[in-house]
C-alpha positions as CSV (number, residue, x, y, z in Angstrom):
1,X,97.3,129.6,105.7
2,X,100.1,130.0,103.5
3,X,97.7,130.4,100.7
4,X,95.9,127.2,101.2
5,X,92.2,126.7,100.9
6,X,90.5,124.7,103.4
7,X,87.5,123.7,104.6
8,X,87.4,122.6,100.7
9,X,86.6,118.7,99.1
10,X,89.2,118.0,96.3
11,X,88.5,115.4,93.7
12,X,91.5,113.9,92.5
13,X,94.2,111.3,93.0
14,X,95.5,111.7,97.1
15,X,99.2,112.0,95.3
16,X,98.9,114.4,92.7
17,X,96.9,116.3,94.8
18,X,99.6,116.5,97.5
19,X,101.9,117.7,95.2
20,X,99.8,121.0,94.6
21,X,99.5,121.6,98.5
22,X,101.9,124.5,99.7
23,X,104.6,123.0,102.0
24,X,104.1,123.3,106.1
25,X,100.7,124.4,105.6
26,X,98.8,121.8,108.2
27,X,99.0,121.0,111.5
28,X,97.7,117.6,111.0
29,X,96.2,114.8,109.4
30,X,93.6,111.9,109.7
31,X,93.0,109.7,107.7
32,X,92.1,105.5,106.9
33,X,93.6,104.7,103.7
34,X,92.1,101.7,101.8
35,X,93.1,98.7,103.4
36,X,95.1,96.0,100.9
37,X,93.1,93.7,98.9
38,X,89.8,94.3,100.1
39,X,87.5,96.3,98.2
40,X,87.0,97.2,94.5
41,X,86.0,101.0,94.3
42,X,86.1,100.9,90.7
43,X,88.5,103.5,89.9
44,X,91.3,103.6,88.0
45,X,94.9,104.5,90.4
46,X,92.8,103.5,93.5
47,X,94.7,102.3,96.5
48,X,94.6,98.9,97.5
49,X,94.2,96.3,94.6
50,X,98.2,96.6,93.7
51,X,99.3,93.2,92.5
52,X,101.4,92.8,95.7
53,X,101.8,93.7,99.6
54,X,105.3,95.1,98.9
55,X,103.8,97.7,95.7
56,X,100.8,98.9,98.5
57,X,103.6,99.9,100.8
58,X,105.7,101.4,98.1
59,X,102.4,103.6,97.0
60,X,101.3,104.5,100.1
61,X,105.4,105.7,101.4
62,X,105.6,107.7,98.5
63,X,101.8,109.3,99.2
64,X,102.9,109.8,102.6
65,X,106.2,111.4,102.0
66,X,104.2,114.0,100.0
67,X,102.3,114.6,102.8
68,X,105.0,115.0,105.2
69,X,106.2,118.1,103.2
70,X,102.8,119.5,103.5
71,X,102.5,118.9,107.1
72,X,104.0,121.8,109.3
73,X,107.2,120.9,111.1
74,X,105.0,120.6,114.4
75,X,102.9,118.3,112.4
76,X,101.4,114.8,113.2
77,X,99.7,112.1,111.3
78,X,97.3,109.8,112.7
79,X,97.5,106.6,110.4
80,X,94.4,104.0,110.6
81,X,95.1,101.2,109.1
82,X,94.1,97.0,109.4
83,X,95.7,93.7,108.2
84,X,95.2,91.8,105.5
85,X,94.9,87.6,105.4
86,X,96.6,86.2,102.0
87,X,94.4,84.0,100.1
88,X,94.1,81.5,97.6
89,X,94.5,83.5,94.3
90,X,91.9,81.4,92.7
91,X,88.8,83.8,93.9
92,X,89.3,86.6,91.9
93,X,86.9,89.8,92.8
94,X,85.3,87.1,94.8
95,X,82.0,88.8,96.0
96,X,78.9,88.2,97.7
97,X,77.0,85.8,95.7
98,X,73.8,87.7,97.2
99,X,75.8,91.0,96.6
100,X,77.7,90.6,93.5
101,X,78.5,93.8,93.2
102,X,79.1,94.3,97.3
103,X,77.1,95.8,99.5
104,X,77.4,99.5,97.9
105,X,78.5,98.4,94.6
106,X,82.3,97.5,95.8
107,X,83.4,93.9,95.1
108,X,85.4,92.2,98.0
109,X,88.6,90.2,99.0
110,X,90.6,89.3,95.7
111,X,92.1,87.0,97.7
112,X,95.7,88.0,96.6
113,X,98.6,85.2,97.1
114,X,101.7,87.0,98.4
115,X,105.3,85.8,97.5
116,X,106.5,84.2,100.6
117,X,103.4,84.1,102.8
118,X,101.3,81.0,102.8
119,X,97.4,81.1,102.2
120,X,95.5,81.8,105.4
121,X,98.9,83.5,106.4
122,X,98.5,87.6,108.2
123,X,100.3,89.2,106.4
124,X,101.5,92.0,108.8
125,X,100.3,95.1,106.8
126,X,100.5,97.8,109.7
127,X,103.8,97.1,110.5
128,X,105.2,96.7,107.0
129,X,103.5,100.3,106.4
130,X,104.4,101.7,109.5
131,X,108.4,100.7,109.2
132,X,108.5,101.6,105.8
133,X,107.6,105.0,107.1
134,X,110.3,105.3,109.8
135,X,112.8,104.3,107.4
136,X,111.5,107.2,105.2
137,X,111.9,109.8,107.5
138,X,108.8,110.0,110.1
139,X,109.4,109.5,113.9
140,X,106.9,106.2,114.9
141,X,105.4,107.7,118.2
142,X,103.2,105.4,119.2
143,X,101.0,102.2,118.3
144,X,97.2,103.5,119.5
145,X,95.0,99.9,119.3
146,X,91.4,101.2,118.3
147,X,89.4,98.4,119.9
148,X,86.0,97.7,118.6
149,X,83.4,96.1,121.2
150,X,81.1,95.8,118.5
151,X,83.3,94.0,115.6
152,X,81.9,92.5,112.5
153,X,80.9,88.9,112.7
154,X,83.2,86.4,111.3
155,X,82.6,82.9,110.5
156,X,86.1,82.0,110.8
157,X,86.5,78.8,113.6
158,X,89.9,78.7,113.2
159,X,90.8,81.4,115.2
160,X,89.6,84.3,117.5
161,X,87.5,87.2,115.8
162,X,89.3,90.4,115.0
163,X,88.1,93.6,116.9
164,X,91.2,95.9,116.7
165,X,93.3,98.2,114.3
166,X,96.1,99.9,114.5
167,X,96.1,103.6,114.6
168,X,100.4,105.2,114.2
169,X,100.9,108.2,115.6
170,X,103.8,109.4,113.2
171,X,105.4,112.9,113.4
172,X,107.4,115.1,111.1
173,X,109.8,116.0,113.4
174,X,110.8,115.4,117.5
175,X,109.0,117.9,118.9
176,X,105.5,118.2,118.0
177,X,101.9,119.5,118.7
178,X,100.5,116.7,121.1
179,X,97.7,118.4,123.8
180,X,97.8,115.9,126.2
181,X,94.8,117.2,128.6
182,X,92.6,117.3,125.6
183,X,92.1,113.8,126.0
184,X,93.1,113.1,128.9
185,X,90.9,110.0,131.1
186,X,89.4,110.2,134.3
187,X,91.1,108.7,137.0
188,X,88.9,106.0,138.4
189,X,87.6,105.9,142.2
190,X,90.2,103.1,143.0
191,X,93.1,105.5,142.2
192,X,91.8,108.2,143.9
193,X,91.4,106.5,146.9
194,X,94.9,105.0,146.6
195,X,96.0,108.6,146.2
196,X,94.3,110.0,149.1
197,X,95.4,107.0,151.4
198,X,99.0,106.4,150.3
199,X,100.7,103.2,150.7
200,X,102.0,101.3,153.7
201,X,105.2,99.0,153.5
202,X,102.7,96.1,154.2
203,X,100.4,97.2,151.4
204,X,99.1,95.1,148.5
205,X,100.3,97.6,146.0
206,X,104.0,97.8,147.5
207,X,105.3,95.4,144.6
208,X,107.8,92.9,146.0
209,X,111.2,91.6,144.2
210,X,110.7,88.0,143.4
211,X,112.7,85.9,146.0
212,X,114.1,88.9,147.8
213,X,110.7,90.4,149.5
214,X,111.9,93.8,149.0
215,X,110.0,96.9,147.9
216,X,111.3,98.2,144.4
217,X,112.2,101.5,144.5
218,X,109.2,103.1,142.5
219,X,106.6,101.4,145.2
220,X,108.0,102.6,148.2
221,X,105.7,103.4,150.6
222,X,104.2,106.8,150.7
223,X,102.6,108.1,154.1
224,X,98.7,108.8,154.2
225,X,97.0,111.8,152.9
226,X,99.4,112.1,149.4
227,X,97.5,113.9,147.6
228,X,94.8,116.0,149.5
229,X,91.1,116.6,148.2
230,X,92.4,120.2,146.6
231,X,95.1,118.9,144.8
232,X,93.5,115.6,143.9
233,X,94.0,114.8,140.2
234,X,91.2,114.1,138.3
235,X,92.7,113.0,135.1
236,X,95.5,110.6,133.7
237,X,97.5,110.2,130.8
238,X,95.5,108.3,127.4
239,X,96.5,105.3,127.4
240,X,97.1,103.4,124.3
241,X,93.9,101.4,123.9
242,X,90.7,103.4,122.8
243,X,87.6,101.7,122.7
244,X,85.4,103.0,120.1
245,X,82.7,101.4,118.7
246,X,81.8,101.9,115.0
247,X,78.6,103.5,114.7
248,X,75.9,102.9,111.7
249,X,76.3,105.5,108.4
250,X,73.6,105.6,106.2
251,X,75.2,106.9,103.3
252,X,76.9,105.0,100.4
253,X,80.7,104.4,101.8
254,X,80.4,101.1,104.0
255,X,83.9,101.9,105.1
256,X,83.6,104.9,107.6
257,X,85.3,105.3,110.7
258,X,83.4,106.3,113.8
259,X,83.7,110.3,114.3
260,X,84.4,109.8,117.8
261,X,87.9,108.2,116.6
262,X,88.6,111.4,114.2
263,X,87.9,113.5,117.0
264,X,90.3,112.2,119.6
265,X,93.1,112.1,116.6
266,X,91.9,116.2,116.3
267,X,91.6,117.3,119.6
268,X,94.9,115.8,120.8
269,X,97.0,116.3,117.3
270,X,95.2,120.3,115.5
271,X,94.9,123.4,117.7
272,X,91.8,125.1,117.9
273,X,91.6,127.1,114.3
274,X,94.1,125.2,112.8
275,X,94.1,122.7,109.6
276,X,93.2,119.1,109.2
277,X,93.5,117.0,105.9
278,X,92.9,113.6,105.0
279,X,94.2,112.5,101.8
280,X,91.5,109.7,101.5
281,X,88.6,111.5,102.7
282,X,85.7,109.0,101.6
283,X,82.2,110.0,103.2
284,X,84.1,112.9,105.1
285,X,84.2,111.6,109.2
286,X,87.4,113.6,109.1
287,X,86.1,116.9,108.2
288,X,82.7,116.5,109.6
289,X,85.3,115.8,113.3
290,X,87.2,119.3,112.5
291,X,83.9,121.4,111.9
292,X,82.1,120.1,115.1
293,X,85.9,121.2,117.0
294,X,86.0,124.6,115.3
295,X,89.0,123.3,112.7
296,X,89.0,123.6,109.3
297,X,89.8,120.8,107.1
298,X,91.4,119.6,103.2
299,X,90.1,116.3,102.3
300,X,91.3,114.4,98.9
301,X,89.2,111.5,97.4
302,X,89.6,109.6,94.5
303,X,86.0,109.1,93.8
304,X,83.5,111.5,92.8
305,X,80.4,110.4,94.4
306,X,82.1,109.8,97.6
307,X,83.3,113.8,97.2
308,X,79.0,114.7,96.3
309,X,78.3,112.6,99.9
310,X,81.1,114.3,101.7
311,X,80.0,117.5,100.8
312,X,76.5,117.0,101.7
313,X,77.4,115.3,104.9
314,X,79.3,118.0,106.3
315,X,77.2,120.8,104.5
316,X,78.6,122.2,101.7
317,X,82.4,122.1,101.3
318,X,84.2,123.7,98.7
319,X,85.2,121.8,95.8
């Protein structure tokens, strides 16, 4: 492993840590940074209470690039990340009057103003991040949209309730480990049948050119019996919507992402054996993922306590 340690918890800041990692010695990472202006975790060089959108993105390019010369040159990062609404300015560390230290001890939404975006404004943090990336250096893959069917309520009645955040497949170069069947869907009975039938010229499916009543090219009719029963595919291609509902943690970090999304990230992006790290590791759903797929893992976190929970989640990693 090039002389790194893995399945191991380290406590320190996600950049200075970085810089002690040997260079091309994962073959992926996972990870959720703190999302901009949202929570308080109390800690001094913490991500996400910088003074402006533009300094979050600056912080989190220059974490990043760190972690592109750790990442093997087959390497891929799978980036979770949500927006951000610009507020008033006048809230502070508004918080919960029931809560007013949060619901684990985190104060909420300073409510930062942003030069040049109004109040109530989105201000587009994914795509700020993720072109800030591609201009320093990482290939932007693909925009996955993690949709949530079970979304925290809003009260908002100005507009629709968000259930959706943006995961960015990024690599380190063009080529890359990507194992496709991995996570590959089932086809579904419809396209089955449409496979075993084929498509006539007077078909529904045989698309039409509007005003000409021709079939385009990539419709044209196939005869019946395309595909027969042995050669039937049984799988497709992910697509770039996963529904994945958040699921309950009992433990102290209210934001944890669903295992089931660190999984998929895993299975399709780290070969069995290989080496996972998430340089924000909080309660540990990324290394908890690569144990249950027989990876190993590096996580960084700021925080001590969430390190002690980490390590007791996933049973005893290495500090």
């Amino acid at each position: 492993m090039n002389g790194l340690t893995t399945d191991t918890i380290i406590n320190r800041d996600a950049l200075y840590a970085l810089r002690e990692l040997p260079s091309e010695s994962v073959h992926c990472a996972v990870t959720s940074p703190p999302y901009y202006a949202l929570r308080d975790y109390g800690l001094t060089m913490q991500i996400g209470r910088e003074d402006t959108p533009e300094e979050y993105i600056r912080r989190l390019t220059v974490i990043f690039r760190e972690l592109r010369r750790v990442l093997r040159p087959d390497g891929t990062l799978w980036l979770n990340i949500a927006d951000t609404y610009c507020g008033t300015g006048s809230k502070g560390s508004s918080t919960d009057p029931k809560n007013p230290k949060g619901r684990n001890g985190q104060s909420v939404s300073i409510a930062r103003k942003a030069a040049g975006i109004k109040q109530k404004d989105l201000i587009g943090i994914p795509w700020l991040l993720a072109f800030s990336l591609r201009s320093d250096g990482w290939y932007l893959r693909s925009d996955i949209i993690w949709q949530k069917e079970n979304p925290m309520p809003e009260s908002c009645k100005d507009r629709p309730t968000r259930c959706y955040e943006h995961i960015f497949l990024l690599t380190k170069e063009k080529k890359y480990y990507y194992d496709a069947a991995a996570i590959a869907e089932p086809i579904s009975p419809k396209t089955a049948a449409r496979y075993r039938l084929g498509r006539s010229a007077n078909s529904k499916y045989a698309a039409e050119i509007p005003g000409q009543g021709k079939v385009q090219g990539l419709n044209r009719a196939r005869s019946g019996g395309y595909y027969d029963d042995a050669l039937m595919p049984t799988t497709r291609n992910r697509r770039d919507v996963w529904t994945i509902n958040t699921v309950p943690y009992k433990g102290g970090h209210f934001a944890a992402f669903p295992p089931k999304l660190a999984e998929t990230c895993i299975l399709a992006g780290c070969p069995k054996g290989g080496v996972v790290l998430d340089p924000f590791f909080g309660s540990g759903t990324t290394g908890l993922a690569a144990k249950s797929l027989d990876r190993h893992y590096v996580g960084i976190e700021i925080n001590a306590e969430y390190c002690a929970l980490a390590r007791a989640r996933i049973g005893g990693g290495k500090t």
